[in-house]
PDB file of N, CA, C and O in Angstrom:
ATOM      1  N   UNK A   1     -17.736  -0.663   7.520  1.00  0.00           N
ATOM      2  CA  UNK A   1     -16.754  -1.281   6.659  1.00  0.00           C
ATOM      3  C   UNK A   1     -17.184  -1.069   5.213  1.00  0.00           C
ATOM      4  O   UNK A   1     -18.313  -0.671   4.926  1.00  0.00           O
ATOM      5  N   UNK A   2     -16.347  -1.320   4.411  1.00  0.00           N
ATOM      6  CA  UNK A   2     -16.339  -0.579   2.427  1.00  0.00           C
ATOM      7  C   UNK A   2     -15.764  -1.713   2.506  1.00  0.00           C
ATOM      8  O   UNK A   2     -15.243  -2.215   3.502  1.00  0.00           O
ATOM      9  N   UNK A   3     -15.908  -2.424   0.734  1.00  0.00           N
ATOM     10  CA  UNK A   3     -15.646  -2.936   0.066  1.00  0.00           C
ATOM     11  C   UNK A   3     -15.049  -2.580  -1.509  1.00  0.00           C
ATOM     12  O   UNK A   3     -15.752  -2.648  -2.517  1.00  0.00           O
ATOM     13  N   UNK A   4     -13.873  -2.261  -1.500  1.00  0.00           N
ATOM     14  CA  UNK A   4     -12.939  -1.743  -2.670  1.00  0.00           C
ATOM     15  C   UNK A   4     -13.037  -2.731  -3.893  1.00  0.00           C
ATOM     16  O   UNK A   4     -12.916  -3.922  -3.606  1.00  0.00           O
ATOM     17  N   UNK A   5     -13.208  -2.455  -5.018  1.00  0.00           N
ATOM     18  CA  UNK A   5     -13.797  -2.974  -6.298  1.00  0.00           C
ATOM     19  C   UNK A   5     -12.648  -2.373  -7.643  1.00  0.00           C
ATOM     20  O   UNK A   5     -12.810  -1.266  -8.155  1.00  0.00           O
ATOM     21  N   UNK A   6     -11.886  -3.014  -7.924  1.00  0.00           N
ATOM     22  CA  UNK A   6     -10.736  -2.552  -9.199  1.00  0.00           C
ATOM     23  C   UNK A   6     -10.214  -3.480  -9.838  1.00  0.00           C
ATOM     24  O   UNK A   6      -9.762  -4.509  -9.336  1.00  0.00           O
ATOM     25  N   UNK A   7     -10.234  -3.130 -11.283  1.00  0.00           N
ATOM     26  CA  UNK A   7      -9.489  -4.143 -12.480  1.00  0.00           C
ATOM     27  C   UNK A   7      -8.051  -3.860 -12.195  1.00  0.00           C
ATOM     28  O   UNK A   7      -7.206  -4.094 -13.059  1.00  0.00           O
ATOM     29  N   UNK A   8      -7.784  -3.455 -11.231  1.00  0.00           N
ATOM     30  CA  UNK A   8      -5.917  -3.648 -10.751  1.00  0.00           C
ATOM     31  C   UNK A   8      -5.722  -4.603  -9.632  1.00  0.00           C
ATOM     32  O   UNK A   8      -6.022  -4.482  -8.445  1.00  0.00           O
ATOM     33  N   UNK A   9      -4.976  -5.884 -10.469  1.00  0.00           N
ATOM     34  CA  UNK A   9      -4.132  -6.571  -8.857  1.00  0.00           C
ATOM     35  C   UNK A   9      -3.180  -6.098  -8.499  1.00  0.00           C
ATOM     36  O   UNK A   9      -2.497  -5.400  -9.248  1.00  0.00           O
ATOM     37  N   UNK A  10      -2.913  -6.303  -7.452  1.00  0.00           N
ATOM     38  CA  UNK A  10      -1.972  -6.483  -6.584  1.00  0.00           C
ATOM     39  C   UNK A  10      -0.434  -7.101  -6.816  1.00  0.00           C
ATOM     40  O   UNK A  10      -0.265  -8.319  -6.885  1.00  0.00           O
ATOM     41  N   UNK A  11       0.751  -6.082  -6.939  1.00  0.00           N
ATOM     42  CA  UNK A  11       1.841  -6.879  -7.353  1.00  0.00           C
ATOM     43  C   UNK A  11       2.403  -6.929  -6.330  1.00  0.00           C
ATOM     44  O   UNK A  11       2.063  -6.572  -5.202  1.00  0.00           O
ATOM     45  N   UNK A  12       3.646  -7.562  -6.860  1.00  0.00           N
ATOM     46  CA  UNK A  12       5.249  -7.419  -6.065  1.00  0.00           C
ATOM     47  C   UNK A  12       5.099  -7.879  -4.352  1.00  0.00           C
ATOM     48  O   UNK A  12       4.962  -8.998  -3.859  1.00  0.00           O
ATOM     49  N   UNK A  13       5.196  -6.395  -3.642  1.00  0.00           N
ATOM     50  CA  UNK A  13       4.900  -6.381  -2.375  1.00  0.00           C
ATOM     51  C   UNK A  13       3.766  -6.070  -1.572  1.00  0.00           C
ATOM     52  O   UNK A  13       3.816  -6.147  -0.345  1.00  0.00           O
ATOM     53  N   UNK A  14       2.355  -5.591  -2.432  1.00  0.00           N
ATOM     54  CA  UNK A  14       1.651  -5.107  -2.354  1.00  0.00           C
ATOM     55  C   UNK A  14       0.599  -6.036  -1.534  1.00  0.00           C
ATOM     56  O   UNK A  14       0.065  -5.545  -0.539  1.00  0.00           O
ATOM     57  N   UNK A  15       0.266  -7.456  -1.951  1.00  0.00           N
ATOM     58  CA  UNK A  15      -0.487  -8.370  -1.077  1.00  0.00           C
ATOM     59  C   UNK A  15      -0.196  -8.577   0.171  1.00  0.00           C
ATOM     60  O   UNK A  15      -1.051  -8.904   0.994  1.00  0.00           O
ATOM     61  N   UNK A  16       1.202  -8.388   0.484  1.00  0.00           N
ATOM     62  CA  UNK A  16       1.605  -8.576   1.799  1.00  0.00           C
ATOM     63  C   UNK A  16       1.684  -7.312   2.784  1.00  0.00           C
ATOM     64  O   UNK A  16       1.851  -7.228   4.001  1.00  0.00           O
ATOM     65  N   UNK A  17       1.505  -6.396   1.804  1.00  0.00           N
ATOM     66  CA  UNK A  17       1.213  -4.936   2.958  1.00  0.00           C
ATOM     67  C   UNK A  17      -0.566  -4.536   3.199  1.00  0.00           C
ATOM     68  O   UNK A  17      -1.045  -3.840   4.094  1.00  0.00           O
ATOM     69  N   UNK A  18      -1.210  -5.172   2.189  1.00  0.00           N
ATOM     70  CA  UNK A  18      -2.696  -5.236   2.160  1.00  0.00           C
ATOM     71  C   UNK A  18      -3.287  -6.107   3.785  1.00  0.00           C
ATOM     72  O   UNK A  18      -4.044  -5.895   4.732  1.00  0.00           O
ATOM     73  N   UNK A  19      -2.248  -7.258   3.223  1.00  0.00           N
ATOM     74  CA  UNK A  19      -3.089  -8.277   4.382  1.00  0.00           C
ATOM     75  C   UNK A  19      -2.608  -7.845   5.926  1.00  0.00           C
ATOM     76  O   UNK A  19      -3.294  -7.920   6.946  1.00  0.00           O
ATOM     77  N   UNK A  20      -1.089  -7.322   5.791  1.00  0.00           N
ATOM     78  CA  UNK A  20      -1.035  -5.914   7.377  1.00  0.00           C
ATOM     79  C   UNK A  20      -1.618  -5.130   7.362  1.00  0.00           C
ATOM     80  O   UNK A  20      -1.852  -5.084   8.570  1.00  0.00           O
ATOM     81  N   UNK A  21      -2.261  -4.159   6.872  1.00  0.00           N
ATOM     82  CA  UNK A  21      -2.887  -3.888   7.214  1.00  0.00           C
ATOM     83  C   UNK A  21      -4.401  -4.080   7.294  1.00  0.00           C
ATOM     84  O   UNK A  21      -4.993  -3.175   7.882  1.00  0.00           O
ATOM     85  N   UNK A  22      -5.085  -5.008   6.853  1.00  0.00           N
ATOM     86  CA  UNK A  22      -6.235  -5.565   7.484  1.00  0.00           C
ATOM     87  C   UNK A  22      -5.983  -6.347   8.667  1.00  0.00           C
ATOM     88  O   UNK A  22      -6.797  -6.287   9.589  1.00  0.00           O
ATOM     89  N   UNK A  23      -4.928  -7.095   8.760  1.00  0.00           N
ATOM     90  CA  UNK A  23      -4.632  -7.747   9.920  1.00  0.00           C
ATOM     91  C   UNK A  23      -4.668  -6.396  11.030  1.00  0.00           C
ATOM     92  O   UNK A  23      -5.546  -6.588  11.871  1.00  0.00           O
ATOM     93  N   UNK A  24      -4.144  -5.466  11.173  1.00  0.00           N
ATOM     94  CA  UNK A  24      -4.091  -4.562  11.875  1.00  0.00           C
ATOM     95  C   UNK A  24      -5.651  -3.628  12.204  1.00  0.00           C
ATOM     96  O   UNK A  24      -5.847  -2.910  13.185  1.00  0.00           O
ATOM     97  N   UNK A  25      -6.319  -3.818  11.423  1.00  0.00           N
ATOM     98  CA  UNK A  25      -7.918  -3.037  11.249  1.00  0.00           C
ATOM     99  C   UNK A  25      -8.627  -4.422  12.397  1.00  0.00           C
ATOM    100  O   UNK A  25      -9.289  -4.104  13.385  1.00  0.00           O
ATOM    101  N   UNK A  26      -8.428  -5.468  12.151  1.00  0.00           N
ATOM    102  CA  UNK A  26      -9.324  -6.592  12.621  1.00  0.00           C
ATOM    103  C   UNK A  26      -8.583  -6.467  14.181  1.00  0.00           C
ATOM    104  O   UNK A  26      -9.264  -6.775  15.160  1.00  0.00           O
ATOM    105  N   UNK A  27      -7.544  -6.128  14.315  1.00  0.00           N
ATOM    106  CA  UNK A  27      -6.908  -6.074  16.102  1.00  0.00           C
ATOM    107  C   UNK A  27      -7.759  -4.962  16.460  1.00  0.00           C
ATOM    108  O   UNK A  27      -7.930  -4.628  17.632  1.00  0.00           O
ATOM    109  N   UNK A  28      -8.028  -4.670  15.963  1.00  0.00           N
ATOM    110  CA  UNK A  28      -8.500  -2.320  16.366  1.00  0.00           C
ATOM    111  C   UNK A  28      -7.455  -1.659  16.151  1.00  0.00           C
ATOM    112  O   UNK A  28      -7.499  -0.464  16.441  1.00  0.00           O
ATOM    113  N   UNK A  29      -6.573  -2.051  15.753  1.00  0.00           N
ATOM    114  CA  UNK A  29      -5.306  -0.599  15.674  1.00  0.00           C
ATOM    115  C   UNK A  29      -5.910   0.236  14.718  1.00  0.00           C
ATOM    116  O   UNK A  29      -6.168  -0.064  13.552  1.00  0.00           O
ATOM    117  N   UNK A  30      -6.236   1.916  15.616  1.00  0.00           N
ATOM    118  CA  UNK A  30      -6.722   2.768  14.900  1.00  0.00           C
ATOM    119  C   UNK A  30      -5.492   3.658  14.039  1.00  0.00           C
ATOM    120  O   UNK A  30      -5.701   4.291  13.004  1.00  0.00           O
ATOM    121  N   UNK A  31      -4.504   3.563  14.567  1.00  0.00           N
ATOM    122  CA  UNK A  31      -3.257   4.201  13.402  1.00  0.00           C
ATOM    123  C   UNK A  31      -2.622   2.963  13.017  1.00  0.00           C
ATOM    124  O   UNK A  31      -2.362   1.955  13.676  1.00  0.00           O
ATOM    125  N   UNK A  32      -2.386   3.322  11.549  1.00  0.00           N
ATOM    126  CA  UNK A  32      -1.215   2.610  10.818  1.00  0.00           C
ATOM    127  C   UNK A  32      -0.449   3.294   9.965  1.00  0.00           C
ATOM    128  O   UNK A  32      -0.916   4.371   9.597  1.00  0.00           O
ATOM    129  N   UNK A  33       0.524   3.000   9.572  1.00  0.00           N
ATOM    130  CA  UNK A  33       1.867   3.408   8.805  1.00  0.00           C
ATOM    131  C   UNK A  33       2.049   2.833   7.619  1.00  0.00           C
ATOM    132  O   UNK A  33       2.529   1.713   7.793  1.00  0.00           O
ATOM    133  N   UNK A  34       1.862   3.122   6.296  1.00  0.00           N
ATOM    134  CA  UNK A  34       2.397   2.469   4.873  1.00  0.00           C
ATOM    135  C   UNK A  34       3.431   3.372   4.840  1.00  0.00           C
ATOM    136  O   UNK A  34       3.352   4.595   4.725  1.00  0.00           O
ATOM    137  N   UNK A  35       4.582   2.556   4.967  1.00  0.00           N
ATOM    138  CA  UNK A  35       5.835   2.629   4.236  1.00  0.00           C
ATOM    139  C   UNK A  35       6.300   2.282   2.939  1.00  0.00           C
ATOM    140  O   UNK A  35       6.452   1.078   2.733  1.00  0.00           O
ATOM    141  N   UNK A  36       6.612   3.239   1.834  1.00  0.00           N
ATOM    142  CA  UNK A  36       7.047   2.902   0.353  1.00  0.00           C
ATOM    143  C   UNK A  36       7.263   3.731  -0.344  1.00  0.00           C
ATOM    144  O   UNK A  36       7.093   4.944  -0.217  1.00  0.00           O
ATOM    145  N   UNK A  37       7.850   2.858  -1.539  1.00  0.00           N
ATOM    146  CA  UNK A  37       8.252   4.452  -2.575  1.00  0.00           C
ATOM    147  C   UNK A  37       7.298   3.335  -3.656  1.00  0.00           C
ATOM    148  O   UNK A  37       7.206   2.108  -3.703  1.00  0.00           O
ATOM    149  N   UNK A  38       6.616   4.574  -4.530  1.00  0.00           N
ATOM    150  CA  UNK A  38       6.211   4.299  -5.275  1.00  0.00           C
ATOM    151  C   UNK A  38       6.966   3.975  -6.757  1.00  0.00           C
ATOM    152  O   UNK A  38       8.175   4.154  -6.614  1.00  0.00           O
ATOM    153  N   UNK A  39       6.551   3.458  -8.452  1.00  0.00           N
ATOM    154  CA  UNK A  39       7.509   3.640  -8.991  1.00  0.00           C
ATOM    155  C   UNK A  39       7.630   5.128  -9.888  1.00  0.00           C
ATOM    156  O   UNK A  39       8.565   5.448 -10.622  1.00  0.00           O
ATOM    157  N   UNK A  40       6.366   5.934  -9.582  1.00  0.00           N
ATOM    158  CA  UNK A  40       5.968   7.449  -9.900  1.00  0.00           C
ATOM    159  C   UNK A  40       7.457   8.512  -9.199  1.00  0.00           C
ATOM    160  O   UNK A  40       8.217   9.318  -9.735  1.00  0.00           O
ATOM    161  N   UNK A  41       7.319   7.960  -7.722  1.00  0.00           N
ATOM    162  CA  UNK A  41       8.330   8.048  -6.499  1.00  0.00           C
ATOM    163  C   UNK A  41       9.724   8.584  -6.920  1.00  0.00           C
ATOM    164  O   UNK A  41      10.204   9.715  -6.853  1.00  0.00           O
ATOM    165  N   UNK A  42      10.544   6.621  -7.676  1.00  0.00           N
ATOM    166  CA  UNK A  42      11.680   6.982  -8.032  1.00  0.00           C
ATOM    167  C   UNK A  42      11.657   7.498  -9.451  1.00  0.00           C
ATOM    168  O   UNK A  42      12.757   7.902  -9.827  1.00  0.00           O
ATOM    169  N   UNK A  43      10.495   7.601 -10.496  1.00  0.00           N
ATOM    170  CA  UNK A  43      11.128   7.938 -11.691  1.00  0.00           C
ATOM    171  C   UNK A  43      11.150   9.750 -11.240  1.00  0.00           C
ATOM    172  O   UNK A  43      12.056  10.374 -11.793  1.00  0.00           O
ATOM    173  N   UNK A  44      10.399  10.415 -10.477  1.00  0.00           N
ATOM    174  CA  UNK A  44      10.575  11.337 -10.638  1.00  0.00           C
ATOM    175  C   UNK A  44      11.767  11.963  -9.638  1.00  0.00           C
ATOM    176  O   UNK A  44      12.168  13.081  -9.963  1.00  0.00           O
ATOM    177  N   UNK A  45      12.377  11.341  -8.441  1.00  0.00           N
ATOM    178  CA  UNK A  45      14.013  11.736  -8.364  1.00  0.00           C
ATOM    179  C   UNK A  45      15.211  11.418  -9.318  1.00  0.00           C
ATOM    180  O   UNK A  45      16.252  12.066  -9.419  1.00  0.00           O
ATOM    181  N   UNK A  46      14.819  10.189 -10.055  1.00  0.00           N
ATOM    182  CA  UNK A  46      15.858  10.487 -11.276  1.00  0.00           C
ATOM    183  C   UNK A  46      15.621  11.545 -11.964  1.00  0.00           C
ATOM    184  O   UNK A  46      16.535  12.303 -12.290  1.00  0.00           O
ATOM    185  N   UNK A  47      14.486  11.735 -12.255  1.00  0.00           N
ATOM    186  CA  UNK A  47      14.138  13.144 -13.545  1.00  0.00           C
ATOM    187  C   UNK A  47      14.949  14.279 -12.200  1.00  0.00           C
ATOM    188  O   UNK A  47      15.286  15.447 -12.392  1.00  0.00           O
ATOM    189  N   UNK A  48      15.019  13.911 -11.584  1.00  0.00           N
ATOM    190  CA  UNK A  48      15.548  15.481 -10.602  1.00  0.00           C
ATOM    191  C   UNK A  48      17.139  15.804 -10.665  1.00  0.00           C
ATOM    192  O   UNK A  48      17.739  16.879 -10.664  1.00  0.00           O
ATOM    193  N   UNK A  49      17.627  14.354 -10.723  1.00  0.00           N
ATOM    194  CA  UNK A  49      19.209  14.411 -10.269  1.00  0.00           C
ATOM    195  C   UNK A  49      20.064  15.132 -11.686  1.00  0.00           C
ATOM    196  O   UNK A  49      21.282  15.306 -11.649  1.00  0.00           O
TER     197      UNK A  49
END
């Protein structure tokens, strides 16, 4: 196990996809899935359209 160390919190939806997936590490589920768009994500399909 690692211990992650950063002057960035956690916004919006982000605490609640953190704590699934640790909740999911502590069951043993060896695959998991992050689902999201970032906001890098949508600014760069607007720059597209």
């Amino acid at each position: 196990m690692f211990k992650l160390h950063s002057n960035y919190k956690p916004t919006g939806d982000q605490p609640e996809a953190i704590e699934s997936l640790v909740d999911g590490i502590k069951l043993g589920n060896k695959f998991q899935t992050l689902l999201g768009v970032t906001r890098f994500t949508v600014k760069l399909l607007l720059w597209l359209m």
